[in-house]
C-alpha positions in Angstrom: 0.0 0.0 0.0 2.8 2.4 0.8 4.5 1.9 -2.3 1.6 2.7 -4.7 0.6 5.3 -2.2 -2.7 4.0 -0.8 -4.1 5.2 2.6 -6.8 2.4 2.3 -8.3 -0.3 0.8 -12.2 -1.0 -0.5 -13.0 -4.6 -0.9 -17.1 -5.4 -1.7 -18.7 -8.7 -2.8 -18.9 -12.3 -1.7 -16.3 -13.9 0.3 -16.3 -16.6 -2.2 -15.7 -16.4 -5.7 -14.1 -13.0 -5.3 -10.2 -13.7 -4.8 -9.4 -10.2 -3.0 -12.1 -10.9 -0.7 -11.2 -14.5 0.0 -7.3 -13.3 -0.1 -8.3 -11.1 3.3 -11.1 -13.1 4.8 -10.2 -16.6 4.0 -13.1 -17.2 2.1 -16.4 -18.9 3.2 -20.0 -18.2 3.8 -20.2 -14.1 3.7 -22.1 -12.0 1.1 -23.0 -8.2 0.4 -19.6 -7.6 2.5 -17.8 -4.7 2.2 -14.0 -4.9 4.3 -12.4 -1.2 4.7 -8.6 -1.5 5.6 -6.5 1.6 6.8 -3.0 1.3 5.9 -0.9 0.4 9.2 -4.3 -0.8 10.9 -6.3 -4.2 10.9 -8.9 -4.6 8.3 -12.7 -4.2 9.6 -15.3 -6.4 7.7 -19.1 -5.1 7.3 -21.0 -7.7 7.4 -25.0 -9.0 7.1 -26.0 -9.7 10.7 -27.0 -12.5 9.8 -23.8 -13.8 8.9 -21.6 -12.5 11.9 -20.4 -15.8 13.1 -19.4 -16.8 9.4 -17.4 -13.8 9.1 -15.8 -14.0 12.3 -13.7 -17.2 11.2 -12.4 -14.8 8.9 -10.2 -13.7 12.6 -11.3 -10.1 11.1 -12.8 -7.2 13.1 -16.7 -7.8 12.3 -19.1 -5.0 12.2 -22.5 -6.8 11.2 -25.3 -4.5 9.9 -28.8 -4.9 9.0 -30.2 -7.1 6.6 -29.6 -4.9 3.0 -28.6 -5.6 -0.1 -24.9 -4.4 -0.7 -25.9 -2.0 -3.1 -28.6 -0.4 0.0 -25.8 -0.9 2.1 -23.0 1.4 0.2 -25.7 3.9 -0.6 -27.2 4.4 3.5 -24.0 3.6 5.3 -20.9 4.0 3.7 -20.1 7.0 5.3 -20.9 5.6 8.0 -18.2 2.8 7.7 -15.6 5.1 6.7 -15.7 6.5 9.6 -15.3 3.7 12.0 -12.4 3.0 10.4 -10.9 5.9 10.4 -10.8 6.4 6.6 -12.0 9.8 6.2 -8.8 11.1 3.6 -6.4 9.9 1.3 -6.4 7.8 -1.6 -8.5 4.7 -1.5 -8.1 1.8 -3.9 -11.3 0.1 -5.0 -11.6 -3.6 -5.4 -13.9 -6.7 -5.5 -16.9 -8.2 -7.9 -20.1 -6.8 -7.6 -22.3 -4.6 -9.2 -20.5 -1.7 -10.8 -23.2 1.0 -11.5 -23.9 0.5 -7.5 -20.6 0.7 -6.6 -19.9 4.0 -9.2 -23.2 5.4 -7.8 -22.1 4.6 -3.9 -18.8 6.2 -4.4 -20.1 9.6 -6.0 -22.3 9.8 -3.4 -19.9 9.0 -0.3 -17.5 12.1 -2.4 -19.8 13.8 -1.5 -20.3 13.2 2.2 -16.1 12.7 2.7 -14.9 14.6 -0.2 -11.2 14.8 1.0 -11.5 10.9 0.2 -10.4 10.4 -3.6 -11.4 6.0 -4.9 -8.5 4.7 -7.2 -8.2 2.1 -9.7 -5.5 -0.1 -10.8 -4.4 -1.7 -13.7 -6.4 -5.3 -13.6 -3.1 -7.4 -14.5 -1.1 -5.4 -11.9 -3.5 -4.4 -9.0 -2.0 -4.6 -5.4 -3.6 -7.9 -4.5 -2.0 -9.8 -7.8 1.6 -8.7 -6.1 0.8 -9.6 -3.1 -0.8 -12.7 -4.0 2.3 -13.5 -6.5 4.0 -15.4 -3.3 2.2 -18.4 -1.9 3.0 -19.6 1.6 3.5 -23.3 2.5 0.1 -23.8 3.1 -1.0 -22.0 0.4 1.3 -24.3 -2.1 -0.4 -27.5 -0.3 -4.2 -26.5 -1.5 -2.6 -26.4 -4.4 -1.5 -29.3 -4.8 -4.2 -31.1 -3.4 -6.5 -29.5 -6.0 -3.4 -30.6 -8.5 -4.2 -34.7 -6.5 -8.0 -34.5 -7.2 -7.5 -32.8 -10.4 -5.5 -35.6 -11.9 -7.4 -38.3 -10.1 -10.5 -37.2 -12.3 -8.1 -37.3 -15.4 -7.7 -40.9 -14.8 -10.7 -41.4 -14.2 -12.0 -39.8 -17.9 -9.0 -41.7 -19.2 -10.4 -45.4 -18.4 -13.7 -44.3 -18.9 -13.2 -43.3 -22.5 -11.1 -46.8 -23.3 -13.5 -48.8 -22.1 -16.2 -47.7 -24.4 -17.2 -50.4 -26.6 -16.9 -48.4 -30.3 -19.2 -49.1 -33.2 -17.7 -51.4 -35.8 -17.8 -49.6 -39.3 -16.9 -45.9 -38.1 -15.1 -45.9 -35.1 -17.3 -44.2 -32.8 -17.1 -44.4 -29.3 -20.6 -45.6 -28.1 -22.0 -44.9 -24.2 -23.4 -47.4 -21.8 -27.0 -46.9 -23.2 -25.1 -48.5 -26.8 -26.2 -44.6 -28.4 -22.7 -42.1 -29.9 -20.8 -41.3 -26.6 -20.5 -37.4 -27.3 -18.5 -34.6 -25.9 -21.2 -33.2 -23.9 -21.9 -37.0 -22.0 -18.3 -36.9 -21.0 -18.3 -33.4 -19.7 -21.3 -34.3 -17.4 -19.3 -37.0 -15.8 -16.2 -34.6 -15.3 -18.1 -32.4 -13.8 -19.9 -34.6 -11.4 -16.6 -36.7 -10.4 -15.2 -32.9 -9.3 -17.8 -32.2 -7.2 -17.9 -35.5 -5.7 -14.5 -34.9 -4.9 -15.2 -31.3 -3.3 -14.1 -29.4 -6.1 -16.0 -27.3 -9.2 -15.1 -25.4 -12.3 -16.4 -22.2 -12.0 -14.7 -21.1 -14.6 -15.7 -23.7 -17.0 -12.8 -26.3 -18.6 -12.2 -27.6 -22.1 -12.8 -30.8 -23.6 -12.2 -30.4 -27.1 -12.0 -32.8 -30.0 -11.2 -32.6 -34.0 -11.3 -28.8 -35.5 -12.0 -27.4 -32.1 -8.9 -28.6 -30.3 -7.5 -26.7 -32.8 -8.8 -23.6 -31.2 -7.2 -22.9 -27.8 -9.8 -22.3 -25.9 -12.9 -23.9 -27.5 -14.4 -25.2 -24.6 -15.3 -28.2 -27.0 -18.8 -28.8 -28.8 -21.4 -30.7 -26.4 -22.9 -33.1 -29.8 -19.4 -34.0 -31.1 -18.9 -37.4 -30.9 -15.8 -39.0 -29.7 -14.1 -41.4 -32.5 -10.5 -43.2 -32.5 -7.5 -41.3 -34.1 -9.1 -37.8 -33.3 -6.9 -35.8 -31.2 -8.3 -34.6 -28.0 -7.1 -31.3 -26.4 -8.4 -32.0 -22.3 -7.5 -28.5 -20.3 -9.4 -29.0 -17.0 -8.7 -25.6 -14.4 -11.1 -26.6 -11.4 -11.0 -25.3 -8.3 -11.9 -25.7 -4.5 -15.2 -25.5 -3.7 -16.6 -21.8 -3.0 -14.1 -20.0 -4.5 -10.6 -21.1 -3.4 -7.3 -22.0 -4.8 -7.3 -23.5 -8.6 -5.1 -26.1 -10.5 -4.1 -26.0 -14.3 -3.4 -29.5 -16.5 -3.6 -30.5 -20.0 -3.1 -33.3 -22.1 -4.0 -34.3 -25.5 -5.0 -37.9 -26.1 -5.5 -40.0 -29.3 -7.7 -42.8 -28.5 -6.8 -46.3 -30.1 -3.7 -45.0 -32.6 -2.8 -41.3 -33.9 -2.4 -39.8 -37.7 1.2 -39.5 -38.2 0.8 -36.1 -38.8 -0.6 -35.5 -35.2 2.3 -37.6 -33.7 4.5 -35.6 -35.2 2.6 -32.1 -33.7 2.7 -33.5 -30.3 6.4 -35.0 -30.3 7.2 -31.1 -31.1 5.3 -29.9 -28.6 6.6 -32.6 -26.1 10.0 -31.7 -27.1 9.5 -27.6 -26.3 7.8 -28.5 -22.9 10.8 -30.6 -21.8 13.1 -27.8 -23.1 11.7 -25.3 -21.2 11.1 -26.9 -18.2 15.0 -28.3 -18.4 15.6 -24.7 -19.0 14.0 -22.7 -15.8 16.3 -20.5 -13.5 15.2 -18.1 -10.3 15.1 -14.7 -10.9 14.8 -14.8 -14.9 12.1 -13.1 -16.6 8.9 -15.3 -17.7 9.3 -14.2 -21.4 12.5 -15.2 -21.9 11.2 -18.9 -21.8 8.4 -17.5 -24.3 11.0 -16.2 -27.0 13.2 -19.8 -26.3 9.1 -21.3 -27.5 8.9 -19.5 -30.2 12.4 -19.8 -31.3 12.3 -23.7 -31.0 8.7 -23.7 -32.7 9.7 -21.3 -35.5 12.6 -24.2 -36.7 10.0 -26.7 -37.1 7.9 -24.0 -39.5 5.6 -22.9 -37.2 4.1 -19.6 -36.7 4.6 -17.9 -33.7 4.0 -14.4 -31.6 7.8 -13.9 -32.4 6.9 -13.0 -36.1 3.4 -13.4 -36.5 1.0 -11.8 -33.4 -1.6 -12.0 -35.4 -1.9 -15.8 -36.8 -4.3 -18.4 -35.5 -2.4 -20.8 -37.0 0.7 -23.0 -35.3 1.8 -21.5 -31.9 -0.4 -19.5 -30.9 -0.6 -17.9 -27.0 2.3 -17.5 -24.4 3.6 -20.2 -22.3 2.2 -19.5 -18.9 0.9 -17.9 -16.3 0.8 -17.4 -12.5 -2.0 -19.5 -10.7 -3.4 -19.2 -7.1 -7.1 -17.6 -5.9 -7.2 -16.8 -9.5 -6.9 -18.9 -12.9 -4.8 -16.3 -14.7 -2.8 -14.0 -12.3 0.9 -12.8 -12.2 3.6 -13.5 -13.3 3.2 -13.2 -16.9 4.8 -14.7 -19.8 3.6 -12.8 -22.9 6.6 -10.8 -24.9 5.4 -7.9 -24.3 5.6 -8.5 -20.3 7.2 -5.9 -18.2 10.9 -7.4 -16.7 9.0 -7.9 -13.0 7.3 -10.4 -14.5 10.3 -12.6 -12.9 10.5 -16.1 -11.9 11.2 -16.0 -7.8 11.0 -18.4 -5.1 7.1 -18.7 -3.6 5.2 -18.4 -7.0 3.1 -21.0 -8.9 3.3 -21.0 -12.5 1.8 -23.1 -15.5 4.5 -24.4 -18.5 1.7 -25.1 -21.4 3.0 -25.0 -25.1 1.1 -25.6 -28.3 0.5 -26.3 -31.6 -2.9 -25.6 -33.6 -4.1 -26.2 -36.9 -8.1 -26.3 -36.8 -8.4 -26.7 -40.5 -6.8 -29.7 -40.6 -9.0 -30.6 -37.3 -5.7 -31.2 -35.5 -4.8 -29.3 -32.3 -1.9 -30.2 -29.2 -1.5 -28.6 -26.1 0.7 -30.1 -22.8 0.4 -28.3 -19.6 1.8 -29.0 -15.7 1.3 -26.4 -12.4 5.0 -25.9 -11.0 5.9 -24.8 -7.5 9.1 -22.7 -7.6 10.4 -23.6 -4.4 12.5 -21.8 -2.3 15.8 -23.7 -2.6 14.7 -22.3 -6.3 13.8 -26.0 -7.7 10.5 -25.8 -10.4 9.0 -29.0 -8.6 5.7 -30.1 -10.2 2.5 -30.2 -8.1 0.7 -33.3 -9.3 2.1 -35.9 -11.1 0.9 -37.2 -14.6 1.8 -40.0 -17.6 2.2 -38.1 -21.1 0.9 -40.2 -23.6 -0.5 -39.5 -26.2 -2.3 -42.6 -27.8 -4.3 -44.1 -25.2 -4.6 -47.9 -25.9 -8.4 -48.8 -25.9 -9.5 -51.8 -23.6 -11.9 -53.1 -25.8 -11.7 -54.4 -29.3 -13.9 -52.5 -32.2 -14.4 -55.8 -33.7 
């Protein structure tokens, strides 16, 4: 806060599924909160009255109020909070998910009332709580990886259920218990459940992707595609704990039953770049430099990449991680054009996930793994996984 000159901090919204919020409180059952943090002084959580004993796990000074929604609330008592603590001047930054024409109007309004108060925003890839939350504690890195245990448990899991699918004779087509076309959405349904079974979900969705669409990073994978053998399968599954917590990153791409030689040959390459790069991490270097060694590697196979081409949506298309935690996407970043603080230091969680893409020819490769840099400065991976690629099916198509 003192470095980017902030006398306080606004945090409004849930308590769960609203990483600044959980990053302070610890998460859990509290909504239409609004914590107020002087810098130098404990935060103070305004809470529904209702939910007092929830929000006092969070170890937090708890003010509960009466039962409003948060928009009611900013608009009839933010001054009001303010003032108990002690944040009547001084620039304020502004954070949280909620709705913004209730916060925009609360704000103009509470000017008013305290108008030596002044609400700042931040850039959204740079904000205070991505630096702070850049470095994970020990127990930070363990819920983590045990979202990295269950995560790759359920891959298994979609991995014997998919070759031991009895397939239809004449075209290859995986069929379903019922004897009907096993499609992409059927297998998603099971994913989903064998998460929550397991106490996690995917609030941001995952991908499950097959044919043309794996060839488009982040097609999330048409629900009536069928599955088939020699199809390559792009599987990118992000879930995360229950309520809002701590998220995990994988990928792998699977050929059930055998694999075109072309797509062997994509995923060898990709194979290849991931075990460069991961050979090839040191502390303290900047993210992008293992995004340029990518590119470089990928450009003398003949593929496109951000190096020379930004623009193509063809070959390799994206950068090669990203920081993980409360939040899918957070820092440090890998892109090229990522500032040099973007470095790799002991504490962080990042993602190593090449590429290669080519959704004409309905082909498309991706390999990902969530790395812990530790602080003896060793990249140790959180959860454990086989890379094949052709996954042997169980039972005969005859």
């Amino acid at each position: 806060m003192e470095s980017r000159n902030l006398d306080g901090l606004l945090v409004i919204g849930n308590a769960e599924h609203n990483p600044p919020m959980t990053y302070l409180t610890g998460g859990g059952h509290v909504s239409h909160a609004v914590l107020l943090k002087k810098r130098g002084y404990p935060a103070m959580l305004f809470c529904n009255q209702m939910e007092r004993e929830e929000a006092a796990k969070s170890g937090l000074e708890i003010v509960p109020l009466a039962v409003v929604p948060i928009r009611q609330l900013l608009k009839d008592t933010a001054s009001e909070m303010f003032i108990r603590a002690g944040l009547t001047a001084g620039r304020v930054g502004a954070y949280g998910r909620t709705d913004v024409s209730a916060v925009i109007l609360a704000l103009s309004e509470l000017q008013n009332s305290l108008p030596r108060l002044r609400f700042v925003g931040e850039d959204m890839d740079d904000n205070i709580f991505l630096r702070a939350m850049e470095i994970k504690d020990q127990a930070e890195v363990e819920r983590i990886r045990r979202v990295g245990r269950i995560t790759t448990e359920v891959v298994g899991l979609v991995a014997d259920y998919l070759t031991s699918r009895d397939m239809h004779p004449d075209d290859e087509i995986l069929l379903d218990e019922a004897g009907a076309p096993l499609t992409v959405g059927t297998v998603k349904s099971r994913i989903n459940l064998w998460l929550a079974e397991r106490g996690l979900e995917a609030p941001e969705g995952f991908i499950f992707a097959v044919g043309r669409d794996a060839g488009i990073p982040h097609s999330v994978g048409n629900p009536e595609d069928l599955l088939r053998l020699g199809q390559t399968i792009v599987f990118d599954i992000f879930p995360a704990e229950a309520g809002g917590g701590y998220f995990y990153d994988f990928t792998r791409t699977w050929s059930l039953g055998y694999a075109t030689p072309e797509a062997q040959q994509l995923y060898d390459q990709v194979k290849t770049v991931y075990d460069k790069v991961c050979d090839n991490l040191d502390l303290n270097a900047p993210f992008k430099d293992y995004q340029r060694l990518a590119c470089e590697e990928f450009e003398k196979n003949g593929h496109s990449t951000p190096l020379t081409n930004p623009s193509s949506v063809e070959g390799y298309v994206h950068s090669l991680g990203h920081g993980l935690g409360l939040n899918l996407h957070e820092r440090p970043w890998s892109s090229l054009s990522a500032d040099e603080s973007n470095r790799l230091r002991p504490g962080m969680v990042i993602t190593i996930e090449p590429g290669l893409y080519y959704p004409e020819k309905g082909l498309g490769v991706r390999i990902e793994d969530t790395y812990h840099i530790r602080p003896d400065g060793m990249m140790e991976r959180l959860a454990d996984y086989p890379y094949d690629f052709v996954l042997p099916m169980k039972k005969s198509k005859n």
